[in-house]
C-alpha positions in Angstrom: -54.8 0.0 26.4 -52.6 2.1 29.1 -52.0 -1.1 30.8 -50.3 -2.6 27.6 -48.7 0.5 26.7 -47.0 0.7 30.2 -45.5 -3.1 29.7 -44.5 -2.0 26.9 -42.7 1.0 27.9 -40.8 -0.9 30.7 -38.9 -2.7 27.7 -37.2 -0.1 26.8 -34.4 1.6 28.2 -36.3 5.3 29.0 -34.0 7.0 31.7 -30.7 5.7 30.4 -31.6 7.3 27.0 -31.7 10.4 29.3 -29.1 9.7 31.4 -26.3 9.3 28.3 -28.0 12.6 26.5 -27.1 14.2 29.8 -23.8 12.6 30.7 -22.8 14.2 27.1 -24.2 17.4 27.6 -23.7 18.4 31.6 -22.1 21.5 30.5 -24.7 23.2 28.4 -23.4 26.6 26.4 -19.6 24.9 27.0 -16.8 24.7 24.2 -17.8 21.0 23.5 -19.3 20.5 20.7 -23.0 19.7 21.2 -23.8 16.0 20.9 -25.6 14.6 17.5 -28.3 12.2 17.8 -31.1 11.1 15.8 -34.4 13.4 17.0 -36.4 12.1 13.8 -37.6 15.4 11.7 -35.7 17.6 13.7 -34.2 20.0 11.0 -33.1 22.1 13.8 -30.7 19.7 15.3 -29.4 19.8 19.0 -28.8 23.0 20.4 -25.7 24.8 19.6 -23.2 25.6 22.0 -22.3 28.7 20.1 -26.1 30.2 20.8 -26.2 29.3 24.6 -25.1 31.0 27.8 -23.2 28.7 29.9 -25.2 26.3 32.4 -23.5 23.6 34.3 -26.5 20.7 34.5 -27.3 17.0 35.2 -30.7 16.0 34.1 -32.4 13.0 35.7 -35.4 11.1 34.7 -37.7 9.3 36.9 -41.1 8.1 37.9 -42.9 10.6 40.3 -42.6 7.5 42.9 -38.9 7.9 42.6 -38.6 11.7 43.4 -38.2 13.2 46.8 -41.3 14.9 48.1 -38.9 17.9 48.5 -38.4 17.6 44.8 -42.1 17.5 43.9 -43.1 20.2 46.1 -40.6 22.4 44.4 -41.7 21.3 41.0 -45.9 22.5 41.7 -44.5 25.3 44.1 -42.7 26.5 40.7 -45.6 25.3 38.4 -47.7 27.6 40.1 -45.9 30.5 40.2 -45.1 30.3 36.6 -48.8 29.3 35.2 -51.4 30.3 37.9 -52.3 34.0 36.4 -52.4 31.7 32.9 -54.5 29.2 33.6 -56.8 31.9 35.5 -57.2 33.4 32.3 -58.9 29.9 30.8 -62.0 28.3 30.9 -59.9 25.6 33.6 -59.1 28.3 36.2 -56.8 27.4 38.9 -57.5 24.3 41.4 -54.2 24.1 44.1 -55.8 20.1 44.3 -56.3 19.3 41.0 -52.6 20.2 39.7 -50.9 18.4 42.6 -53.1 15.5 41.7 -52.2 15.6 38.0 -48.9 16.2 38.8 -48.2 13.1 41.1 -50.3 10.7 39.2 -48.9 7.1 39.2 -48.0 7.6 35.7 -46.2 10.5 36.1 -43.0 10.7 34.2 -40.2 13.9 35.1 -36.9 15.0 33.5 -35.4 17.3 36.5 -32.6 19.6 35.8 -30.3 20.1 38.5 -27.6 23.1 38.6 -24.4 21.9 40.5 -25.9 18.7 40.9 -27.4 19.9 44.1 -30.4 22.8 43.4 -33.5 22.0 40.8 -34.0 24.5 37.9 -36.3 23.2 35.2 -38.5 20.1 34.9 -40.4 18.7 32.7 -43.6 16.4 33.5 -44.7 13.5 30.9 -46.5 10.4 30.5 -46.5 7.6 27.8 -50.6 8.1 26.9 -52.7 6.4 23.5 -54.2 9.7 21.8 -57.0 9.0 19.0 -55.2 6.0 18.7 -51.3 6.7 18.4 -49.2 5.8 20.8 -47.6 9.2 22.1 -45.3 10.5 24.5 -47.4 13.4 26.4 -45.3 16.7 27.8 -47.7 18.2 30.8 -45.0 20.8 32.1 -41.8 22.2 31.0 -41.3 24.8 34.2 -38.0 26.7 34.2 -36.9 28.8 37.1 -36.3 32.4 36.0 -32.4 32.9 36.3 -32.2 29.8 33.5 -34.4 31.0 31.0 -33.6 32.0 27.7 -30.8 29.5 28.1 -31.5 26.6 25.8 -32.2 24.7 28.6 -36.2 24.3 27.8 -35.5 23.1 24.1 -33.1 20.5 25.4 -35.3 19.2 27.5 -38.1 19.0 24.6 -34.9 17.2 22.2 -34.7 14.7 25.0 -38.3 14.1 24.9 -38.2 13.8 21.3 -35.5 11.1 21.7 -37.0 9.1 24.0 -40.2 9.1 22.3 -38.0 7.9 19.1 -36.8 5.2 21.2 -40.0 3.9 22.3 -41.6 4.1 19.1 -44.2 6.8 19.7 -45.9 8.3 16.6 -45.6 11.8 18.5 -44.8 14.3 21.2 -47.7 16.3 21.8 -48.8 18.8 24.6 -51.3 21.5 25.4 -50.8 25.2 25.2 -52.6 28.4 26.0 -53.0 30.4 23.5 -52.4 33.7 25.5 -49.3 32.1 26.7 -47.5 33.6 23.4 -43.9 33.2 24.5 -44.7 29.6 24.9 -46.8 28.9 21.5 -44.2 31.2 19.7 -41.4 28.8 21.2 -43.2 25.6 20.0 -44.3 26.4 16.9 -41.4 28.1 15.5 -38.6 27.0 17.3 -39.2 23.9 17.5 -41.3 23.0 14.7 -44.5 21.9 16.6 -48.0 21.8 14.6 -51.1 22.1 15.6 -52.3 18.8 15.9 -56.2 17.2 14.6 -57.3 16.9 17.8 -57.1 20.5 19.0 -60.4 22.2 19.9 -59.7 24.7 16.0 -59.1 21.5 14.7 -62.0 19.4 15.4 -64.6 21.9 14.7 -65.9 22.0 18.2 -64.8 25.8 20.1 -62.8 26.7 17.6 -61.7 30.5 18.1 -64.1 30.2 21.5 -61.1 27.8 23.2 -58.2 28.9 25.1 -55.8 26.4 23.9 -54.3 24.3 21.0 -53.0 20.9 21.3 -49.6 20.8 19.6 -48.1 17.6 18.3 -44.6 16.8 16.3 -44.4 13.7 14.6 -41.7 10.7 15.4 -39.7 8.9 12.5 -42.9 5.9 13.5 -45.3 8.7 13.4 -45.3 9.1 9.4 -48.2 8.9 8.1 -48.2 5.4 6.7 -47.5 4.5 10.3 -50.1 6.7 12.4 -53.6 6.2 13.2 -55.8 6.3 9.8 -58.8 8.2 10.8 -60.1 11.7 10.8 -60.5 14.1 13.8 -61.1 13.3 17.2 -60.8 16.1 19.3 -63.3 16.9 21.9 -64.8 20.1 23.2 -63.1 22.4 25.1 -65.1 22.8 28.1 
């Protein structure tokens, strides 16, 4: 199923839908007026210009294969700072091996925001994955470095997601979250809209409350529900 998903996927156009959200947006927080596109079900809209600090970004988006190993050593380097003490607070724990392995799997997927167009500052890892049957786009990581938080630049890099999972026909965007990790689930759920999805652990009637995390999904303009998988729950157990 992967295999046909991936032809699939090279059909469409993914990294220029990324590139010309960029090429619109390289000054984010500027005067311009934010660019409108069609997220599908997202009230919130892109994110205005009015509510940001000024950051002067490109975004790229390539295949792990296509990144510099420079590049991807900066990206778990910053992954582990950031989630380390997190994920030591989960049943998972923290494996150095494990993460650099899931992180440069060959279908590896990363948005990389560059400042100046010369220094990395965020980055988000995703793959193109079949979940209990829907077709999704999968966000692993969205990893900001600290002097660009609280920016807008994390949300944009979600909206992009969203679009190119609109453009590939995905029924949804979905990801994994810590529960203890409350800036993040605040941030997902609320701001942008994110629900828990029927494959979560408190979903599926496995850990429940027992689990560290909830799987969070948001559905695409295919992912109505005359258009997603028809079936029940079919999460698995946390551990």
């Amino acid at each position: 199923m992967w295999h046909y998903l991936e032809n699939r996927i090279s059909q469409h156009p993914i990294c220029p839908v990324a590139s010309a959200v960029s090429s619109h947006s390289v000054l984010i927080g500027s005067s311009r007026r934010a660019p409108q596109w069609d997220m599908g079900q997202s009230p919130e809209g892109p994110v205005s210009p009015s509510r940001l600090r000024r950051l002067n970004v490109s975004i790229e988006c390539k295949r792990v294969s296509g990144l510099a190993p420079a590049t991807v050593d900066w990206a778990f380097d910053l992954t582990k700072t950031n989630m380390q003490a997190m994920y030591e607070q989960s049943e998972w724990g923290w494996k150095d091996r494990e993460k650099r392995e899931e992180m440069t799997d060959d279908r590896a997927w990363y948005l990389i925001a560059w400042e100046n167009s010369s220094v990395p500052v965020a980055f988000s890892h995703f793959r193109f994955d079949v979940e209990c049957g829907d077709e999704v786009l999968y966000c692993y990581e969205v990893q900001l470095e600290s002097k660009v938080r609280r920016k807008g630049l994390g949300k944009f890099l979600i909206q992009i997601l969203q679009l190119m999972a609109n453009s590939t026909q995905m029924k949804k965007v979905m990801l994994t979250v810590f529960k203890h990790n409350h800036g993040a689930y605040q941030f997902f759920r609320d701001a942008l809209q994110f629900e828990i999805d029927d494959s979560s652990p408190s979903m599926s009637g496995c850990c429940g409350e027992d689990c560290s995390y909830e799987i969070l999904s948001r559905r695409t303009k295919f992912g109505d529900s005359q258009h997603s998988h028809a079936g029940g729950h079919c999460g698995g157990c946390c551990h």
